[in-house]
C-alpha positions in Angstrom: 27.5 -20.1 16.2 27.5 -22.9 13.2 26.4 -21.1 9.6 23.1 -23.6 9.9 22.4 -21.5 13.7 22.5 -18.4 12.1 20.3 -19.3 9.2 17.7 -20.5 11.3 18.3 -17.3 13.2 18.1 -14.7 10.4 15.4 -16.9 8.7 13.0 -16.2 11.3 13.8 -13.0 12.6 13.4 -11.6 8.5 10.4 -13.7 9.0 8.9 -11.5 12.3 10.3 -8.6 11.4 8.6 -8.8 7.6 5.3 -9.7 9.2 5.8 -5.8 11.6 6.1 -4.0 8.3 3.8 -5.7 6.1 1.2 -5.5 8.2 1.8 -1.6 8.9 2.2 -0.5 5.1 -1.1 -3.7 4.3 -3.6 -2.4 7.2 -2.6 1.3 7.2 -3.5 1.6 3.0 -6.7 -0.8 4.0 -8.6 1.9 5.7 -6.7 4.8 3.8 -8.8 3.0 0.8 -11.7 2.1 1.9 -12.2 3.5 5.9 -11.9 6.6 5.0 -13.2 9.0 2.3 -10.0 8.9 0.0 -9.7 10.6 -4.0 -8.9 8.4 -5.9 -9.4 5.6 -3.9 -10.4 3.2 -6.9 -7.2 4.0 -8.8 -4.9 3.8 -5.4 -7.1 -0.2 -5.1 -6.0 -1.2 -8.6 -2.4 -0.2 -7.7 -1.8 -1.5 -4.8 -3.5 -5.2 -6.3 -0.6 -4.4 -8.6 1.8 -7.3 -6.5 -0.4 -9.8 -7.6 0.4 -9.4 -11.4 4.1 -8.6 -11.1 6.5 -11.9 -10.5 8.5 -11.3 -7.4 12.4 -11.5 -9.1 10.9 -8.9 -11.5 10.7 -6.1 -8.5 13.7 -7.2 -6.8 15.5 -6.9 -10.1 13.5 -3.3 -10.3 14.5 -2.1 -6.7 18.5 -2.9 -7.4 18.6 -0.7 -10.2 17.0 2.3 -8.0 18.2 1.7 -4.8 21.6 -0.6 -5.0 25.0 1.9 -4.3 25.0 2.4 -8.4 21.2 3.0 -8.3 19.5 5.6 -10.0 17.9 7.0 -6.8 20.9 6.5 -4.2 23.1 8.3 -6.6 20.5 11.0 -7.1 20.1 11.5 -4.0 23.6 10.8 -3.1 24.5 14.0 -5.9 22.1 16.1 -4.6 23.1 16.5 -1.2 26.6 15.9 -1.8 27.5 13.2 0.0 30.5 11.5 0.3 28.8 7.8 -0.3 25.2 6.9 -1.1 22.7 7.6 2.0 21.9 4.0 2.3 23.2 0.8 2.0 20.5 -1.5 0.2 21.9 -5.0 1.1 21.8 -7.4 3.8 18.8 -7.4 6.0 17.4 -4.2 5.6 17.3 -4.6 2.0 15.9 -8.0 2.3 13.1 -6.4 4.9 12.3 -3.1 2.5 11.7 -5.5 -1.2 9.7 -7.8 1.4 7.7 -5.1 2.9 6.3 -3.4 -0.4 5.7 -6.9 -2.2 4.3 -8.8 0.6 1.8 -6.4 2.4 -0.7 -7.7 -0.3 -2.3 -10.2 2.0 -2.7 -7.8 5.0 -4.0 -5.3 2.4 -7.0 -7.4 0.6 -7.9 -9.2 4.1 -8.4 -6.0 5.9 -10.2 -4.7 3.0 -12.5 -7.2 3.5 -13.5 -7.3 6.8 -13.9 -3.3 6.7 -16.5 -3.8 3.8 -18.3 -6.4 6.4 -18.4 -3.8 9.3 -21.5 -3.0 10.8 -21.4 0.7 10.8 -24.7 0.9 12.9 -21.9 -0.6 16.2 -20.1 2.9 15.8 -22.8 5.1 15.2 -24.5 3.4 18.5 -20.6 3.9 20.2 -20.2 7.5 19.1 -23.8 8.4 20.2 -22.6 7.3 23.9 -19.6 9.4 24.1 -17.0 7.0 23.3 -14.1 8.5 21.9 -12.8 7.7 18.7 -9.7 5.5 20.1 -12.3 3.8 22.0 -14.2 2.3 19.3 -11.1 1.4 17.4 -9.9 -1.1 20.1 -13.2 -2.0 21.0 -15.0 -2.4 18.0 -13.0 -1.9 15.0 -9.8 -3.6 16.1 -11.7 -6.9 16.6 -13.5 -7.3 13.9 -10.4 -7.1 11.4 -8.5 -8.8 14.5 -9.1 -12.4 12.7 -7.9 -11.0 9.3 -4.8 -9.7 10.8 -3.8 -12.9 11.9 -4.6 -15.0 9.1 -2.0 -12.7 7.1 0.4 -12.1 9.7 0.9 -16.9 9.4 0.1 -16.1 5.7 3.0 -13.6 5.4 5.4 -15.1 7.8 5.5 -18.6 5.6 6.2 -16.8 2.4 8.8 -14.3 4.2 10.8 -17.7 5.9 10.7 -19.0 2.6 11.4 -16.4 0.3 14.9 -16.6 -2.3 14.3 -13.9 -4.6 15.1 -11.2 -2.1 17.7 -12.6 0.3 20.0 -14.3 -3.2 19.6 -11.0 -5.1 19.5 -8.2 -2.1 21.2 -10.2 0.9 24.7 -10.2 -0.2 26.3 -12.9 2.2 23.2 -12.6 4.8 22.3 -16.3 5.5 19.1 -17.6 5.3 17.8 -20.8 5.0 16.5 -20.5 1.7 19.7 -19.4 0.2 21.9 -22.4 2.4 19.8 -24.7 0.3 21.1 -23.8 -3.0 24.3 -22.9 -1.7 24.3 -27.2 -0.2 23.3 -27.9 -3.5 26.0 -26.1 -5.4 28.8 -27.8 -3.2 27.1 -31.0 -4.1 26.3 -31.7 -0.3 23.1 -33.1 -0.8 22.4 -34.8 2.6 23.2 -31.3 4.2 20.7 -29.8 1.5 17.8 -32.3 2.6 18.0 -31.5 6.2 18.2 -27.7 5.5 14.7 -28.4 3.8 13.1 -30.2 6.5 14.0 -27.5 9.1 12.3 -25.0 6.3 10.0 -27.0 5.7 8.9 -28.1 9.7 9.0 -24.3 9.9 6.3 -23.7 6.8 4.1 -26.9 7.7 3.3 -25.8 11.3 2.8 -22.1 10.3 0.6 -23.5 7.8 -1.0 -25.1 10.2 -1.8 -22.6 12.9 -2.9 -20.7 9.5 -5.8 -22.9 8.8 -6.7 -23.3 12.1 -7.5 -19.4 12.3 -8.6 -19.1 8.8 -11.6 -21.3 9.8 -12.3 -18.4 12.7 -12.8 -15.5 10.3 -15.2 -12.9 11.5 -19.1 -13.0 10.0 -21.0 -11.2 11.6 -24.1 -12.1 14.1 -26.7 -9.8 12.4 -29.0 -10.0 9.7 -28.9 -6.8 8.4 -25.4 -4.6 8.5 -26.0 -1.7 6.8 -23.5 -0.2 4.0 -20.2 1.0 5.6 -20.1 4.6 5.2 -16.9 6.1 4.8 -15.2 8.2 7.6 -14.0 11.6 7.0 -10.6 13.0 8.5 -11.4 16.4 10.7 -8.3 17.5 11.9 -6.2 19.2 9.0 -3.1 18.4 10.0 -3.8 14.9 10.8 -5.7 14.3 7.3 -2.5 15.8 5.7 0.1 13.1 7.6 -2.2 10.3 6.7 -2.4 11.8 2.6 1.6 12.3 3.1 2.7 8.9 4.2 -0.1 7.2 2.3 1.2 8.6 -1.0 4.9 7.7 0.0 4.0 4.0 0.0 2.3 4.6 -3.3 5.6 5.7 -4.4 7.7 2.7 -3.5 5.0 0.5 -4.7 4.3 1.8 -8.6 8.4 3.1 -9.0 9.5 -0.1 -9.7 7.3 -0.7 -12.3 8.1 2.9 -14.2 11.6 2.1 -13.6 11.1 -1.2 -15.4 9.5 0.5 -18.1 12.2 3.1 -18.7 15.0 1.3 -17.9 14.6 -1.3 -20.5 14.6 1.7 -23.2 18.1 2.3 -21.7 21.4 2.1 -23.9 23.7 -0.7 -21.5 26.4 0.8 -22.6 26.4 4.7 -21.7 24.6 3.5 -18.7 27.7 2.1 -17.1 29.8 5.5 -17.4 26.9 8.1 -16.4 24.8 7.9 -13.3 21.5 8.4 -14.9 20.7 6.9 -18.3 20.6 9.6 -21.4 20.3 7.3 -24.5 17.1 5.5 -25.3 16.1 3.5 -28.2 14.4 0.1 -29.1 17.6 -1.7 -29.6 16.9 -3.9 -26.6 13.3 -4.8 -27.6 15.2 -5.5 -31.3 17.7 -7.8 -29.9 15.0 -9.9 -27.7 12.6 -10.4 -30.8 15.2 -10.5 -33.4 18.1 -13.0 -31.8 16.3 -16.3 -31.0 19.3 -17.2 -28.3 17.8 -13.9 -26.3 14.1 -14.5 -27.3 14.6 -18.4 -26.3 13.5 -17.7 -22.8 10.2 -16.0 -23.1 9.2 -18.7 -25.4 10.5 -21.3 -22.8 8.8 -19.7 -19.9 5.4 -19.0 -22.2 5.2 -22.8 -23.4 6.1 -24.1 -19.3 3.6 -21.6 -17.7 0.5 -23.5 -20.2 1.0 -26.2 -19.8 1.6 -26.1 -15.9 -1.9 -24.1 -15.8 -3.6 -26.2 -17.8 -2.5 -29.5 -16.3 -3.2 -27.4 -12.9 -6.7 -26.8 -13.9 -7.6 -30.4 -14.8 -6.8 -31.6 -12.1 -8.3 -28.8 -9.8 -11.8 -29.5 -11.5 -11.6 -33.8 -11.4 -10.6 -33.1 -7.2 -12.8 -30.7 -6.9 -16.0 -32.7 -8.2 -14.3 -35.9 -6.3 -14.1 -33.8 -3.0 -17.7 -32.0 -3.4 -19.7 -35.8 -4.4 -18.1 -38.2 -2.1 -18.1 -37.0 1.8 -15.9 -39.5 3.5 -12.1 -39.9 4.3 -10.7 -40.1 1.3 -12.2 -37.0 0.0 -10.9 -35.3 3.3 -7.5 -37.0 2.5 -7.5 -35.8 -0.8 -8.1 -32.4 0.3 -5.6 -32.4 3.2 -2.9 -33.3 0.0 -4.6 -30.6 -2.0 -3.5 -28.1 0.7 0.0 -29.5 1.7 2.0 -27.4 -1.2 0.8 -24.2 -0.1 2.7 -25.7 3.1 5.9 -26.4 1.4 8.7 -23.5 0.2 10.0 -23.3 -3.0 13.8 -23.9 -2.9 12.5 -26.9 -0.6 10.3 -28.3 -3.2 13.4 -27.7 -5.1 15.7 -29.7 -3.6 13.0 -32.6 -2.9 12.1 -32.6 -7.0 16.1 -33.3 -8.0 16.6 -35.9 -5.3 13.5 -38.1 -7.1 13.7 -37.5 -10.4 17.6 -37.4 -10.9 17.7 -41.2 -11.7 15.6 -43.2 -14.5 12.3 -44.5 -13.4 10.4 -46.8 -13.9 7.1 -44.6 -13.8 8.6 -42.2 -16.2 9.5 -44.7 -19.0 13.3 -45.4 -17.6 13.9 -41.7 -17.7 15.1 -39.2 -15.4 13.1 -35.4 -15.3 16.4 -33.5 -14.2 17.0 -31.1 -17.0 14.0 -31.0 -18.7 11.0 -29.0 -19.5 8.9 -31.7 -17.7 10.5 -31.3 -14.0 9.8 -27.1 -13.9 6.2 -28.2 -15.3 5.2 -30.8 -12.3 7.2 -28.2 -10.6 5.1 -24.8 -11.3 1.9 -27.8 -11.0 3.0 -28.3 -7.1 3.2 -25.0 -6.6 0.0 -23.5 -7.6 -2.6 -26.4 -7.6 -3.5 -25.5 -4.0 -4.4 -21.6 -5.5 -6.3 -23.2 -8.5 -8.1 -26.0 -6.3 -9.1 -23.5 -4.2 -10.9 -21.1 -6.6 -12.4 -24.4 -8.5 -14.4 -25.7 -5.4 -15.2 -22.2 -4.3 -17.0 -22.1 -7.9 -18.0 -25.7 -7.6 -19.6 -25.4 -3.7 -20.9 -21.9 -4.9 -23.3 -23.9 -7.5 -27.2 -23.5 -7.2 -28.1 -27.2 -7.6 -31.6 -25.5 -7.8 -30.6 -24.5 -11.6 -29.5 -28.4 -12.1 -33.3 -29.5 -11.1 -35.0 -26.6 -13.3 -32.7 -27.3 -16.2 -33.3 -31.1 -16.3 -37.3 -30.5 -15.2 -37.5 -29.0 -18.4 -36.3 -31.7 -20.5 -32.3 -31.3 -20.6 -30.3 -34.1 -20.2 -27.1 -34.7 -18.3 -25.1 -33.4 -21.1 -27.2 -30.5 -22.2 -27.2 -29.4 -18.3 -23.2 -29.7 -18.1 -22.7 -27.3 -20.9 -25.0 -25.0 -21.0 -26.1 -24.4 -17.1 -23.2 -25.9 -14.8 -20.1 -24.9 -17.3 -21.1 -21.6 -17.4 -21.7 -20.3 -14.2 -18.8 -21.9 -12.5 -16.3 -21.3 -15.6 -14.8 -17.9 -14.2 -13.7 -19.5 -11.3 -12.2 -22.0 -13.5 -10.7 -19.7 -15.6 -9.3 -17.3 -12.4 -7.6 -20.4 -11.1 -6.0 -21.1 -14.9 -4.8 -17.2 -14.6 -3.1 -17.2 -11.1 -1.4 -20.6 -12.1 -0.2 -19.1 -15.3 0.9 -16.0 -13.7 2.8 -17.1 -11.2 4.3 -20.0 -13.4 5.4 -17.3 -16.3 8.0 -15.4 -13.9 9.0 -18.1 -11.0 12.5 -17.6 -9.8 13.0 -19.8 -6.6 12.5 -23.6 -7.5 13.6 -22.1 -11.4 16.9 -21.1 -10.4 17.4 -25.0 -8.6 15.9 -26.7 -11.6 16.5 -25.3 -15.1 18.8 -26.9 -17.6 20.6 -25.3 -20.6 17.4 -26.2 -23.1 14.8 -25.3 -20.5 16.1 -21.8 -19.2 13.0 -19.2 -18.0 12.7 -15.9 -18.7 13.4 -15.3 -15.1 16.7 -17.0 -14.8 17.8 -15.0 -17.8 16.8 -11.5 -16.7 19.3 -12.7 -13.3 21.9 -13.3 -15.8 21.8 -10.4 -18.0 21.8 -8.5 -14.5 25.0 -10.0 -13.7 26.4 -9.7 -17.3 26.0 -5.7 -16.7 23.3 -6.0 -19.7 20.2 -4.6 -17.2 18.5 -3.0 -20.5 17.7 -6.3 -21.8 17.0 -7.5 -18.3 14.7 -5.2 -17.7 13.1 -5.9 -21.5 12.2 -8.7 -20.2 10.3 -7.6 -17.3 8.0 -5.3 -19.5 7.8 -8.6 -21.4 6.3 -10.3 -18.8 4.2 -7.5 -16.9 2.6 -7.4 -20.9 2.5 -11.1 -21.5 0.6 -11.1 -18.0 -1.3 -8.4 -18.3 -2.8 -8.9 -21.9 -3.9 -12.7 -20.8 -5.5 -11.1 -17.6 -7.4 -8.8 -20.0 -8.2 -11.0 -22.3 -9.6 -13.6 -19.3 -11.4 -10.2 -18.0 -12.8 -10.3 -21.4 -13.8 -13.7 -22.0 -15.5 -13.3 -18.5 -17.4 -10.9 -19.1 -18.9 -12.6 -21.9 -19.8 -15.5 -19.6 -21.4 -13.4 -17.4 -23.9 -12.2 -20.4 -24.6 -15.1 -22.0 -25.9 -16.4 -18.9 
């Protein structure tokens, strides 16, 4: 079997098997949050939104310090019970298949949530009141009414899992995917070997991607006019209500540890590290040496500056398409929307790869220079990979709009102008401003196409934290994660803010 063969091969079984899992942790926590009556459950909700805020290299990073042979946890656990070697060997597939399953399950997670908020509880009252069973109205009324949702994020998850770098670079140690055979073309300079690699990716993204939209355009909405407020189920059987608290807290484990483990670790002294299993000396040296040493601190502002601008390019042109698409209903605006959606379609290193074979000579376009190297090629690049997120939530906003308000506002003497700024602009500005906030966030810590196109004056904060891993400095690696979880998380705040505001001004 050639190396390319079993690429292909591992690619999409990781892919499958990724799906299995996601959807069990995603699904399971859906209706341990909101089927049934849960403590807590608001708190658990907000945790388990958690993936969306952290970068992905950030919890991979996390997960190797906890769970690698000279991580914290297999050498707890591996003292504890002396053993000869650690219980678990976190490489290869498996550890490719655990960091996707408690990053990824987000999509099952939310969709499910939402189709259990929509279901008519009145069905299973009626169903219970005729003597069916409890299994009974799971496969026959609950199951398919979430059975859309589950499919939508099993394509959903299986395009990102095919696709993914982070996981199988950091975690797969020598396990071949077709991700990592990109960069690995790319290093040997094989370039023509590189650019097939991506079109078998991306063939493999575009039709998944398609089947995706196809059943994303079936979601369930219900028949009825009135569905009454799901009530919440309670657990009767004791011991079952205990298994289903047991292995719903466990997966709240492996979710939130990471992020503690961030958080201490990067409080760690490096150097006693190395020689002890379990770190003993803390201090602020490594938060001193990212602020204080502008070589160290060079990357946060790199990645700060590029994730902006790519948002804020993002979100101009998300609101021009967006009022193109909504005003003219023809081919071009279908066109336009069909290019509008083809990123989401496209992976990463793929984009990668496509990025350095057109900008790696002067052109004409670009004033008779080339982008390779620059800040400008990972700008277009974070752009191309987010526009289709912040299109989306600018015509949601945009369609959304009341045109009623438009007729009132300009019946009462406002012009055009007047009616832009103070009736249109503020009612559809949070979705503006949500779409500005998932570009930014997923531009600040980007690892895949970063790690194909960075330079030595353009270096992210997330090809830097890979590097200090690999100099044995994992304290100022992991500085930088907090760095980010606080850059992000202050700018989400401060959006939360700003939108509440909007929302009482108007």
């Amino acid at each position: 079997m050639s190396v390319n063969t079993l690429a292909l091969k591992n690619t999409l079984r990781v892919g499958a098997a990724t799906v299995i899992c996601c959807m069990a942790v995603g699904v399971f926590m859906a209706f341990f949050t909101h089927y049934f009556k849960t403590r807590f459950a608001r708190i658990i909700h907000i945790i388990l939104l958690s993936a969306f805020v952290l970068p992905g290299v950030i919890i991979v990073i996390a997960f190797i310090q906890l769970y690698s042979e000279t991580g914290i946890i297999s050498q707890f656990l591996k003292m504890i019970f002396s053993l000869d070697e650690v219980p678990f060997r976190f490489a290869g597939f498996p550890g490719i298949l655990f960091v996707h399953t408690f990053t990824q399950y987000v999509f099952f997670y939310i969709n499910t949530t939402i189709a259990i908020a929509s279901l008519d509880y009145s069905l299973i009252e009626s169903a219970r009141s005729f003597g069916a069973s409890r299994c009974r109205v799971f496969f026959d009324i609950i199951f398919p009414h979430i059975k859309p949702a589950i499919l939508t994020s099993s394509l959903m998850t299986f395009a990102i899992a095919v696709s993914s770098f982070s996981a199988p670079y950091l975690v797969g140690r020598g396990y071949r995917m077709m991700s990592t055979q990109i960069l690995q073309s790319k290093m040997n300079n094989q370039m023509t070997m590189a650019a097939t690699q991506v079109m078998i990716l991306m063939l493999i993204s575009m039709a998944t991607m398609m089947v995706y939209s196809y059943y994303n355009r079936k979601q369930f909405r219900s028949d009825t006019s009135k569905i009454k407020t799901f009530r919440r189920v309670s657990i009767e059987s004791r011991p079952m209500k205990i298994l289903i608290h047991v292995t719903a807290y466990l997966i709240l484990f492996f979710i939130i540890i990471p992020v503690i483990g961030i958080i201490g670790l990067s409080f760690a002294d490096a150097s006693s590290w190395m020689l002890e299993i379990f770190p003993r000396r803390f201090s602020m040296d490594n938060y001193i040496k990212v602020f204080s040493q502008g070589r160290i601190f060079a990357p946060v502002k790199n990645s700060l500056f590029m994730a902006l601008t790519a948002a804020g390019f993002a979100t101009v042109m998300a609101v021009i398409t967006s009022t193109l698409i909504l005003k003219y209903h023809n081919f071009q605006s279908r066109l336009l929307n069909f290019f509008l959606m083809l990123p989401m379609a496209i992976p990463a290193s793929t984009l990668g790869i496509l990025m350095i074979t057109t900008f790696n000579e002067k052109r004409l376009i670009l004033f008779n220079h080339s982008l390779v190297g620059t800040y400008g090629i990972l700008v277009v690049a974070y752009i191309i990979l987010s526009i289709t997120i912040v299109s989306r939530s600018t015509y949601t906003a945009f369609s959304n709009f009341n045109k009623e308000h438009e007729f009132a506002s300009k019946g009462l003497g406002a012009n055009g102008i007047q009616t832009f700024y103070r009736i249109f602009l503020p009612i559809v500005r949070p979705g503006i401003i949500s779409g500005f906030a998932l570009c930014f966030m997923r531009s600040l810590g980007e690892y895949t196409v970063s790690a194909l196109l960075y330079g030595v004056h353009n270096r992210p904060v997330s090809i830097a934290m890979v590097n200090a891993l690999h100099d044995f400095d994992a304290g100022i690696s992991m500085t930088y994660g907090v760095i980010i979880i606080a850059m992000g998380v202050a700018f989400l705040a401060l959006i939360n803010m700003k939108h509440k505001s909007i929302q009482v001004q108007t």
